[in-house]
C-alpha positions in Angstrom: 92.5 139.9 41.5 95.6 138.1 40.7 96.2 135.0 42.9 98.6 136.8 45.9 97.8 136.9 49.4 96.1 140.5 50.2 95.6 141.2 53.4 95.0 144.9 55.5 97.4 145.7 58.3 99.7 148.4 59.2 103.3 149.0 58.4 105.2 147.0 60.3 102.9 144.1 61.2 104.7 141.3 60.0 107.9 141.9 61.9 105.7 141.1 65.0 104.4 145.1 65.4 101.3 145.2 67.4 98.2 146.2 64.4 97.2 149.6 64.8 93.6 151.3 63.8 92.2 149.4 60.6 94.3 146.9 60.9 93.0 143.8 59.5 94.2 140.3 61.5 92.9 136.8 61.3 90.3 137.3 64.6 89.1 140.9 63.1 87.7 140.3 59.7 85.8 143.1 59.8 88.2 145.7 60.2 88.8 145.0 56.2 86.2 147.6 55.4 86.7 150.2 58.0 89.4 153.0 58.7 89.2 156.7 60.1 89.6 159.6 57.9 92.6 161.7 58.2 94.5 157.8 59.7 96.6 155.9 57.9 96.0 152.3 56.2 98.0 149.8 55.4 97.3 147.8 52.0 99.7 144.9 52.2 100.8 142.3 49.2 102.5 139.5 49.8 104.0 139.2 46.4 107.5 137.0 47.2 110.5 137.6 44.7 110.5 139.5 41.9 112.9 140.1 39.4 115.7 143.0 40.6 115.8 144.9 43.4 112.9 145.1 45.2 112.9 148.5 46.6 113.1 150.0 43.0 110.0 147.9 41.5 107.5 150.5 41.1 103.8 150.4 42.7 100.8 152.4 42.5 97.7 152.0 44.5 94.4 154.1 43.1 92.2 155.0 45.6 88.7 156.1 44.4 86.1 157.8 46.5 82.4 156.7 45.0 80.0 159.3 46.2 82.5 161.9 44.7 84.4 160.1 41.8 87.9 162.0 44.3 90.8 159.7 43.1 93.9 159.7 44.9 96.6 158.2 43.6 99.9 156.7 46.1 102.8 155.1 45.2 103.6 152.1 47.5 107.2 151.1 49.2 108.7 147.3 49.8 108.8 146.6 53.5 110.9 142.9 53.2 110.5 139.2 53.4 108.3 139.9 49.8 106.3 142.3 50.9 104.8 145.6 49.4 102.3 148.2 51.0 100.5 151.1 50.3 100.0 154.0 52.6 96.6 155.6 51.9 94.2 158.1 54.6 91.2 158.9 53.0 89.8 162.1 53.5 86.7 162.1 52.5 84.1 159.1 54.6 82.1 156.7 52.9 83.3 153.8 50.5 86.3 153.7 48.2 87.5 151.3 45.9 90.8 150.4 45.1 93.1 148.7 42.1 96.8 148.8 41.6 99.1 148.8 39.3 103.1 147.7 38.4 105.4 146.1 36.2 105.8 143.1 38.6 102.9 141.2 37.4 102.4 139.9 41.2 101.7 143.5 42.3 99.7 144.2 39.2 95.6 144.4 39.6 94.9 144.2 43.0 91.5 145.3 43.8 89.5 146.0 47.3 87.4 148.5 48.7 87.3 149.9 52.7 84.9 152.8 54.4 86.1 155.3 55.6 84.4 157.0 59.1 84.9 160.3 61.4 87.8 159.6 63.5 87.7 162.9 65.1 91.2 164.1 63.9 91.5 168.1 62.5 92.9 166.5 59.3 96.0 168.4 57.5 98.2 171.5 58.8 98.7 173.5 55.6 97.8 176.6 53.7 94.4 177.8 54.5 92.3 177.5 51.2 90.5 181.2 52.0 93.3 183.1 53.3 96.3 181.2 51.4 99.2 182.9 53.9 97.6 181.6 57.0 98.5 177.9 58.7 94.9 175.6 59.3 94.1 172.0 60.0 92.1 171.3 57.2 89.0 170.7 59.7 90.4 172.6 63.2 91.8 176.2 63.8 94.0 178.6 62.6 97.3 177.9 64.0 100.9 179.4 64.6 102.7 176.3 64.5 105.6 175.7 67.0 108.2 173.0 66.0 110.5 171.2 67.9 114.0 169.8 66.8 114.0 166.1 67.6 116.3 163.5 65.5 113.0 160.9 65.9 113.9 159.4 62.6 117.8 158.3 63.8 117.7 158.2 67.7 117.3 155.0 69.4 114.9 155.0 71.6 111.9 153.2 73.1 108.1 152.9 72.4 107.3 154.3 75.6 110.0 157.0 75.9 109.0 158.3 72.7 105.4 158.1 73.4 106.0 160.4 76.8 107.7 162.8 74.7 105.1 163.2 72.2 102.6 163.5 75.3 104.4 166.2 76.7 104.0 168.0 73.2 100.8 167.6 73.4 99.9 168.1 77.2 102.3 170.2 78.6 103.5 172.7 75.5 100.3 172.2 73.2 102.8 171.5 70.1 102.4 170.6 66.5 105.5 169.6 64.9 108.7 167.9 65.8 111.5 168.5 63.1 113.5 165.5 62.2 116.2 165.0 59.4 117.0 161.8 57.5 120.8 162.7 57.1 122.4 163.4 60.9 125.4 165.6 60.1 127.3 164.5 63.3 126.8 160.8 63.3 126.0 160.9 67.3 123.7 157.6 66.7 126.4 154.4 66.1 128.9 156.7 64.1 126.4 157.0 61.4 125.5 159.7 59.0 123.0 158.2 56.9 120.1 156.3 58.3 118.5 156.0 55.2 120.5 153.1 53.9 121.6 149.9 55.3 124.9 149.2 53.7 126.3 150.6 50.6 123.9 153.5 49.2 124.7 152.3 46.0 123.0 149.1 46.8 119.4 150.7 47.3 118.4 148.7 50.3 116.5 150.8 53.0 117.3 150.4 56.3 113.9 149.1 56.9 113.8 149.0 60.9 114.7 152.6 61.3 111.8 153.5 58.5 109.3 150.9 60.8 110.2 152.5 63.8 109.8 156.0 62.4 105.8 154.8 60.8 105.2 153.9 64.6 106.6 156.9 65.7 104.2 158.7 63.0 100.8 156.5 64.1 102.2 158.0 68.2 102.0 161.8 66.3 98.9 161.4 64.5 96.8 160.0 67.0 97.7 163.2 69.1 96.7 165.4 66.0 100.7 166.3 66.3 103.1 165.6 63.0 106.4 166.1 60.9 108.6 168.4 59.3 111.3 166.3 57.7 114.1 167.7 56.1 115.5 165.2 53.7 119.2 166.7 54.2 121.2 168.3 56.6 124.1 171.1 56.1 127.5 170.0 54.9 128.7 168.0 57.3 125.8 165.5 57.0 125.8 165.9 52.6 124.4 162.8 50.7 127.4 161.0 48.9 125.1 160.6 45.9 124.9 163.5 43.3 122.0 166.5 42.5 119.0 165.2 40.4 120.6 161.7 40.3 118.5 158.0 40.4 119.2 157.6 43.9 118.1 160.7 45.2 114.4 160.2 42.6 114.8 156.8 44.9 114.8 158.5 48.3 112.0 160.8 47.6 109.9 158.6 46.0 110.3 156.2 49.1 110.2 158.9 51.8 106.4 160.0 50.2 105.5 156.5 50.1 106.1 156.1 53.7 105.2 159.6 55.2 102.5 160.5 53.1 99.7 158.7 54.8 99.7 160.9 57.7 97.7 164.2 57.9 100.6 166.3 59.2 103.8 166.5 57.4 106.1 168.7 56.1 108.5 168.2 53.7 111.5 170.2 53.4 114.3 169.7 51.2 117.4 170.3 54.1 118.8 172.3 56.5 121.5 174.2 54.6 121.3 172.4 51.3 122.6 175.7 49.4 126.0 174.5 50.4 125.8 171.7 48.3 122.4 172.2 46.2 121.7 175.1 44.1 118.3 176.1 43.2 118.1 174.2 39.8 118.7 170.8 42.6 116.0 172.1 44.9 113.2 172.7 42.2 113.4 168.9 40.9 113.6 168.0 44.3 110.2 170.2 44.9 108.8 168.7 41.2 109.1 165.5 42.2 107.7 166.0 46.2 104.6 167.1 44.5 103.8 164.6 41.3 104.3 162.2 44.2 101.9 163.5 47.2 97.9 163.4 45.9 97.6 165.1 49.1 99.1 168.2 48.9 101.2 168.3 52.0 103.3 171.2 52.4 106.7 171.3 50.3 110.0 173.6 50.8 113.2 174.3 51.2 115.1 176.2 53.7 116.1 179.8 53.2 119.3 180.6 54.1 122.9 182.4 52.9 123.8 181.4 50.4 120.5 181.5 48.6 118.6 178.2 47.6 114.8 179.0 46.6 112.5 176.5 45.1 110.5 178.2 42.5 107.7 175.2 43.4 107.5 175.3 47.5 104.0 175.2 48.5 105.2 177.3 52.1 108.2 179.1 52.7 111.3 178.0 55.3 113.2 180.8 56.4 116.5 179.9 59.0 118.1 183.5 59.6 119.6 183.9 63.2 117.6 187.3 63.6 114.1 185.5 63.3 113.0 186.1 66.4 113.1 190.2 65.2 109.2 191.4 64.8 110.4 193.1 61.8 111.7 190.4 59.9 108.5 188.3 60.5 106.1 190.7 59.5 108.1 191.5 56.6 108.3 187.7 55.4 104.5 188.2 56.2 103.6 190.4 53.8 105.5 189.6 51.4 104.6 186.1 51.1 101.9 184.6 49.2 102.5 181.5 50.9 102.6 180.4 54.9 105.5 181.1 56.5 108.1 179.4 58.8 110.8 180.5 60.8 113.1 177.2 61.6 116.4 176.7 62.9 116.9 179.9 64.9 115.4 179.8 67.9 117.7 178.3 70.4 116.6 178.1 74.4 119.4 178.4 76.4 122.3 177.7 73.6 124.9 180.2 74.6 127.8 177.5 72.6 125.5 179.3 69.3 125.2 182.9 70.3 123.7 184.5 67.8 120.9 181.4 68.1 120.6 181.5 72.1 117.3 182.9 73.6 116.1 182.6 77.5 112.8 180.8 77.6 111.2 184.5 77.8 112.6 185.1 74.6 111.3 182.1 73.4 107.6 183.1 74.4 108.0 186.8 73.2 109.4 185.1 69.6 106.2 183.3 69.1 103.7 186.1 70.3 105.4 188.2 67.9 104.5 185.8 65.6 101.2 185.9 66.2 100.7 189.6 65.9 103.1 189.1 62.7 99.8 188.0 61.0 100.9 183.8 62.3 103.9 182.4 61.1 105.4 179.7 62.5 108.7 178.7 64.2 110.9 176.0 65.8 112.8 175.7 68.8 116.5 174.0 69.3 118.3 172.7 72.4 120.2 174.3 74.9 123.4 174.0 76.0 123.5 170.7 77.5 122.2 168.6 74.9 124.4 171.1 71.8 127.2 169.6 73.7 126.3 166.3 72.8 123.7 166.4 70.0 124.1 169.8 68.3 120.4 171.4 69.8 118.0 168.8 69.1 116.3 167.4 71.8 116.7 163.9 73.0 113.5 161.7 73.3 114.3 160.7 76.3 115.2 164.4 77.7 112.5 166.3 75.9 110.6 167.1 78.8 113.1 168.0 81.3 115.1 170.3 79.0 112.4 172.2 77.2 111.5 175.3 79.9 109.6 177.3 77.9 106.5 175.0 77.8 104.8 176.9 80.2 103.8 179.7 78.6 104.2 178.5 74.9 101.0 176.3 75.7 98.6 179.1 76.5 99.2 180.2 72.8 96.9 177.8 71.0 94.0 178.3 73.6 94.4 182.0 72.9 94.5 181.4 68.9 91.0 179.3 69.6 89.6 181.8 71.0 90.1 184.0 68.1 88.3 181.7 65.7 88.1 182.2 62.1 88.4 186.0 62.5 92.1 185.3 62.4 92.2 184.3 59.1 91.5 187.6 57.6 93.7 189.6 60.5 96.6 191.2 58.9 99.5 193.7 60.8 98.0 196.7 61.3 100.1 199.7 61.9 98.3 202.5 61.6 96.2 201.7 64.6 98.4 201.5 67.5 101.8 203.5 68.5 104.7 203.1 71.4 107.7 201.6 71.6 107.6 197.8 70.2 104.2 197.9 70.0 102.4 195.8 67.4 98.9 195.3 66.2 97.2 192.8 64.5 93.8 193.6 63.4 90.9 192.0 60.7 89.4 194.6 58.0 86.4 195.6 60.1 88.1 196.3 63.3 85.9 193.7 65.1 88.8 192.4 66.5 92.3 193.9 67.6 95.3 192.3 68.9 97.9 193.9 70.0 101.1 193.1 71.4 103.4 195.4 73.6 107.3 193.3 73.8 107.9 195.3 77.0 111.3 195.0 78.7 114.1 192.4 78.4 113.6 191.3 75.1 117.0 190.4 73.0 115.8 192.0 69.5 113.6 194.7 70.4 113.2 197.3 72.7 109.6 197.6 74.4 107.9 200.4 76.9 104.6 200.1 78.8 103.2 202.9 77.4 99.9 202.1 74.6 98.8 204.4 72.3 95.9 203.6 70.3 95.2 205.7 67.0 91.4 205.1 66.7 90.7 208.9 65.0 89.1 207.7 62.1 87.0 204.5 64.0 83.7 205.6 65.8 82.6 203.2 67.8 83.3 201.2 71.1 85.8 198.3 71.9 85.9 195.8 75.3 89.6 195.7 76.3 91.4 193.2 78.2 94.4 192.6 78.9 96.0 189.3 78.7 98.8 188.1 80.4 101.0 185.6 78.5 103.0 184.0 81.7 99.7 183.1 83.2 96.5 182.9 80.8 95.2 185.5 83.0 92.5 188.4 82.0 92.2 191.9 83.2 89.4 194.1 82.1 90.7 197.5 80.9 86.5 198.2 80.2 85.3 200.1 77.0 87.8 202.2 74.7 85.9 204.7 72.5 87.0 205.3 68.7 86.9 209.1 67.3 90.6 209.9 68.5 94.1 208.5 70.4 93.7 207.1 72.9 96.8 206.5 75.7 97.2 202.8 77.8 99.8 201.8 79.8 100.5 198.2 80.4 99.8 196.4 83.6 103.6 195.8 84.4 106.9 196.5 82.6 107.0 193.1 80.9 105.5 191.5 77.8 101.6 191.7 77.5 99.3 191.5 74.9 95.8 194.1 74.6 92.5 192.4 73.1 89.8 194.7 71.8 86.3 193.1 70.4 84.1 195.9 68.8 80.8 195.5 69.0 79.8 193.5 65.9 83.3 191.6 66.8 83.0 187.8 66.5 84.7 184.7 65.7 83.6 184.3 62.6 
């Protein structure tokens, strides 16, 4: 080991940050050897000056699991006052060894090893390996995952207040993703545009206390088993003044993954928009470069709108067209993906200033049981009118919880995914099975179990009835029905329903509800 101080903490330690899980401090020797799989460590070296700019001298840390021979490979970041770190979450427990390696001779060589133990988190939210077009913690369910845009990465805000938010995520609307951007379009925080930066971009010199406060608000998500998706860009009116493909923008990637990588749930996106400014040629090497950089795979696209953009190397695919809330267009982008799906920017509660992107809280709730019985693609959900007035439908930290209505009944969607189990990841839209107006079914290739989801009245996209009719000619066979109510959790037994012909149900009420059959060798897989 060269002769530099090496020491363990988390990001942000030395600017007086309190040392987070793994952390290794003066009265905690022992925490050198231990971390939690799927968390984040730190590897810190104090390494002083070097010769140029700091931020651009290159680091690489490689992490090698013995039991297995796994190597994962990270590039590390400068955090100041001569000091580099590595981000690395093993996800594999047991011992691994580290060296790195740089052209700055101080960084160069660093050795160390750590053990890695369960820290009971469901690991990363990506493709499922088995069923490729479905989203699934790597070690936890299947999941339709329900953003939330929040500018976490530029607003000010507290420790506390943004820990409350991410509570209520968690507690109250049983979340998984808040959507930040690293360029706000509007400059509502201090006039500025980009947060990336401090001072002229040209300069290369990070704005280093909003990238601490955004790895603090990360270590707040990932204890939660709650995460990410950043888009790097906004639309045109937050554009980066540096060009396509250039050094800087190779810079800003390069450091973003450094940073974010560590944590199990992230998404990165290339922008909001960015085909008014980035064509696809621009999107690609911004997708080449996300992946040579990220050993871990985390999911990579970017956003599908008009004009067209597509990355020919996205790893899941971001669709932002004002009629995503239509069953239609999500079980189309369904099946014709080979990929997971998600539907962000278009789902608006209460944003009447953005018509064709408002939606009552009911809407809200019918737009993500559609996509459940879509097959499970996800979406995000924007502001309302009050905060679009003043920060263009994201929602403050410190507002989150009052503002968001639609909480209530978004929450009981995970619990009912649960309870589904692994026989959702081979349930597909099923057609043939079911009839009535805006019905849908969702069903696996044995039957065992059938979901099926009647809109019902007052939806904004698609008219419903109350009337069911199942088309069960060619099933013998019996079913348990229920009925599920998705304002209240609650269950109604509608008893057996024989296969061998049609069968006619009517829904409990008028309004949204969504029909459960289990056949007999139904199970959760």
């Amino acid at each position: 080991m060269p002769l530099l101080a090496l020491a363990f903490l988390l990001a942000g330690c030395d600017s007086g940050e309190p040392p987070g899980p793994g952390a290794k401090t003066p009265e905690t020797p022992e925490a050198l050897e231990t971390v939690g799989k799927w968390r984040r460590h730190v590897v810190v070296l104090e390494a002083g000056q070097v010769d140029g700019n700091p931020f651009e001298v290159e680091l690489t840390g490689h992490f090698v699991h013995e039991a297995t021979g796994t190597t994962l490979s990270l590039h590390g970041y400068y955090d100041g006052a001569g000091t580099w770190k590595i981000g690395f979450m093993p996800t594999l427990v047991g011992r691994w060894t580290y060296s790195t390696e740089s052209p700055a001779s101080k960084l160069d060589g660093a050795q160390g090893s750590l053990d890695a133990v369960q820290a009971g988190l469901p690991g990363m939210l990506k493709g499922d390996s088995a069923f490729p077009r479905k989203w699934r913690y790597t070690e936890g369910p299947y999941v339709v995952p329900m953003a939330f845009r929040m500018e976490f990465f530029s607003e000010p805000a507290s420790d506390d207040a943004f820990r409350e938010a991410a509570e209520f995520l968690r507690e109250r609307v049983a979340g998984h993703l808040l959507e930040t951007r690293l360029m706000e379009e509007y400059g509502r925080f201090a006039g500025r545009h980009d947060f990336i930066f401090e001072g002229p971009w040209e300069e290369h010199r990070f704005d280093l206390e909003v990238w601490r406060r955004m790895e603090r608000r990360m270590e707040v998500l990932t204890e939660m088993g709650l995460g990410a998706h950043v888009m790097f860009y906004s639309d045109q009116g937050g554009r980066p003044p540096w060009p396509a493909r250039s050094e800087t923008e190779a810079l800003v990637i390069r450091y973003a993954v450094a940073r974010l990588a560590g944590y199990p749930v992230v998404w990165f996106n290339t922008g909001i928009d960015v085909s008014e400014y980035r064509d696809s040629g621009d999107v690609t090497w911004m997708g080449d470069i996300l992946r040579s950089l990220d050993p871990y795979g985390h999911p990579v696209s970017s956003r599908e709108a008009t004009p067209l953009a597509y990355m020919e190397s996205e790893t899941f695919t971001s669709k932002g067209f004002p009629t995503a809330a239509r069953v239609d267009a999500m079980i189309s982008a369904f099946q014709d993906a080979t990929r997971p799906v998600s539907f962000d920017d278009a789902w608006g509660e209460n944003r009447a200033s953005h018509p064709e992107k408002d939606h009552s809280p009911s809407d809200i709730r019918r737009a993500f049981w559609k996509a459940v019985v879509a097959g499970g693609v996800g979406g995000l959900v924007r502001g309302g009118d009050e905060l679009a007035e003043s920060y263009n439908g994201f929602f403050s930290i410190g507002l989150f919880a009052d503002e968001l209505e639609s909480e209530q009944w978004l929450r009981l969607i995970p619990a009912f995914m649960e309870d589904l189990g692994n026989t959702f990841g081979s349930m597909v839209p099923a057609p043939g099975i079911v009839s009535g107006v805006g019905v849908y079914a969702l069903a696996d290739p044995g039957l065992s179990k059938i979901v099926i989801y009647s809109i019902g009245e007052g939806d904004r996209y698609n008219s419903g009835g109350s009337r069911i009719e199942l088309l069960l000619g060619g099933e013998e066979g019996a079913w348990q029905a229920s009925w599920f109510d998705p304002r209240t959790g609650d269950e109604i037994s509608e008893g057996q329903v024989l296969g061998g012909g049609a069968r006619e149900l009517t829904t409990p009420t008028p309004d949204d509800w969504v029909l459960v059959l289990t056949g007999a060798s139904g199970s959760d897989g």
